[in-house]
N, C-alpha and C positions, 0 to 999 in steps of 0.2 A: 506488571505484566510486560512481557520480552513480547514483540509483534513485528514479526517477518512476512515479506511478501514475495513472493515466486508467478511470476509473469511467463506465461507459455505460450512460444509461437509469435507472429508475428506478420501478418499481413503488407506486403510493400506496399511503400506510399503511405496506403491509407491511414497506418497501425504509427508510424511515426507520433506524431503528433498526440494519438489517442495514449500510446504507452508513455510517452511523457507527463501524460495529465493524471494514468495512474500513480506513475512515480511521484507527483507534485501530490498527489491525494495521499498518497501510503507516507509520506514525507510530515504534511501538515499536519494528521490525523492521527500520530504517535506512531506508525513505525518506525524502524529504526535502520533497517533494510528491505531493500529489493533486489531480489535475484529475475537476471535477463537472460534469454535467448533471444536467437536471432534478431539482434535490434544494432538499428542505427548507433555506433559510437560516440555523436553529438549528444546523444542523450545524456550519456554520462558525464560531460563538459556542462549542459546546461544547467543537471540538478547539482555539478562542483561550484560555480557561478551562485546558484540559487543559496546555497549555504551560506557562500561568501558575503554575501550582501545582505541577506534573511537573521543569519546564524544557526545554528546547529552542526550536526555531525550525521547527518543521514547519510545512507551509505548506497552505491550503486554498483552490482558487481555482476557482472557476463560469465556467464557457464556454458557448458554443453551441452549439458544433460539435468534436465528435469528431476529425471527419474533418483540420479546420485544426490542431489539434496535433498529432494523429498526424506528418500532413506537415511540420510546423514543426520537430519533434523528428527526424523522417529527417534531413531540409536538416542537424539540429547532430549530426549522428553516431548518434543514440540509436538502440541493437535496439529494435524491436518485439516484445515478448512478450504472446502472445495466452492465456491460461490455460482452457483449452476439455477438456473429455469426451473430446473426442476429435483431439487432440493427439499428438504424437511424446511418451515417458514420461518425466517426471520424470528417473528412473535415466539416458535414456539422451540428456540434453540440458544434466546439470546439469555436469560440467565445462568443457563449453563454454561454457554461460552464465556461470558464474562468471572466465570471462577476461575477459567484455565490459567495458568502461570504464564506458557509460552504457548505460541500461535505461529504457524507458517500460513498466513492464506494464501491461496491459490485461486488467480487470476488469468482465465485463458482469453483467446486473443483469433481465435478461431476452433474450428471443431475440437475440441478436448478430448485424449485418446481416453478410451471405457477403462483403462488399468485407473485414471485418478480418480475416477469412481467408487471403484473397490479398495484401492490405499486412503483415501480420505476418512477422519475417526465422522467427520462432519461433511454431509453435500447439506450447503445452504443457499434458501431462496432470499430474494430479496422481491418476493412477488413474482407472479408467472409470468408473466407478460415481457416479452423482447423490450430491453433496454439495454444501455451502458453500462457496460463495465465499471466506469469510472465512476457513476452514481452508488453501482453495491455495493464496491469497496468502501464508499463515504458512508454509506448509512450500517454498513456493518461494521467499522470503526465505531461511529459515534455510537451505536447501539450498546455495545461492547462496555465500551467505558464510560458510558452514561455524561456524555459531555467532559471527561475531564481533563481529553486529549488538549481541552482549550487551554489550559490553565499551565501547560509544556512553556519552560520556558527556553527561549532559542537563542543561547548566547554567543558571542562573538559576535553579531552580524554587524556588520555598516547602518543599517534601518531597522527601525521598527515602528509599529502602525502602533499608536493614542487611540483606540474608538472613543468618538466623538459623535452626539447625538445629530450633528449636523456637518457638512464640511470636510477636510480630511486633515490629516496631525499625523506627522510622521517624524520621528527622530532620528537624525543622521548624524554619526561619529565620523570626527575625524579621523581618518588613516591617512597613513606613509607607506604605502608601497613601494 
């Protein structure tokens, strides 16, 4: 399963820090990209950083328009998954989404114009109740692929985390930069 994430909008200040933790969610959880607007440039230095040291090859890429990837990503086959309040439930859309091949979710960041309503194959809830953004993307990843986003392995990195029933264990390679 190919799993893209498109992040809309962007609240200053506050939205920093929260679309970074998207990205670190879409990132750990088996996407493989996320597409930005309006967002702080650091962001994209910190998930470059965050590869470097982690491993893998996740991707961070600035657009302008929503709307052109959205459509770009129909034309190459991708659902559109809308992650909204008010949504069909989690429960009762997550086997079906987990047959899809490839997945664009869609992550807004403030009011969501009513067109990604209507372009969406999927508006998914993760529950009605005002929460995080950064929670529904995690629990509609894990959802999705039934746990197996864990099992990703992330290579190149500097470190990697041993779970250990107690304590912490972490391996670090040496480099030569």
């Amino acid at each position: 399963m190919m799993i893209e994430v498109l992040r809309i909008g962007q609240r200053i200040i506050r939205d920093d820090r929260v679309t970074t933790h998207v990205a670190l969610v879409a990132r750990a959880f088996g996407a493989s990209k996320i597409f930005m607007t309006e967002v702080n440039p650091e962001i994209k230095e910190t998930i470059k950083k965050i590869n470097k040291t982690w491993g893998g090859n996740f991707v961070v890429e600035f657009i302008d328009s929503w709307r052109t990837i959205a459509k770009k990503k129909r034309k190459e086959n991708f659902k559109i998954v809308h992650l909204t309040m008010y949504g069909e439930s989690i429960n009762d859309t997550q086997k079906e989404l987990s047959k899809e091949e490839n997945l664009l979710v869609v992550v807004g960041a403030e009011k969501v114009p009513r067109e990604i309503y209507e372009f969406a194959h999927y508006n998914v809830s993760i529950g009605n109740q005002p929460h995080s953004e950064i929670s529904a993307l995690a629990i509609l990843l894990d959802r999705i692929q039934k746990g197996e986003q864990f099992k990703k392995d992330f290579s190149r990195g500097r470190r990697k985390i041993i779970p250990t029933k107690k304590g912490k264990k972490v391996l670090v390679k040496e480099t030569r930069d």
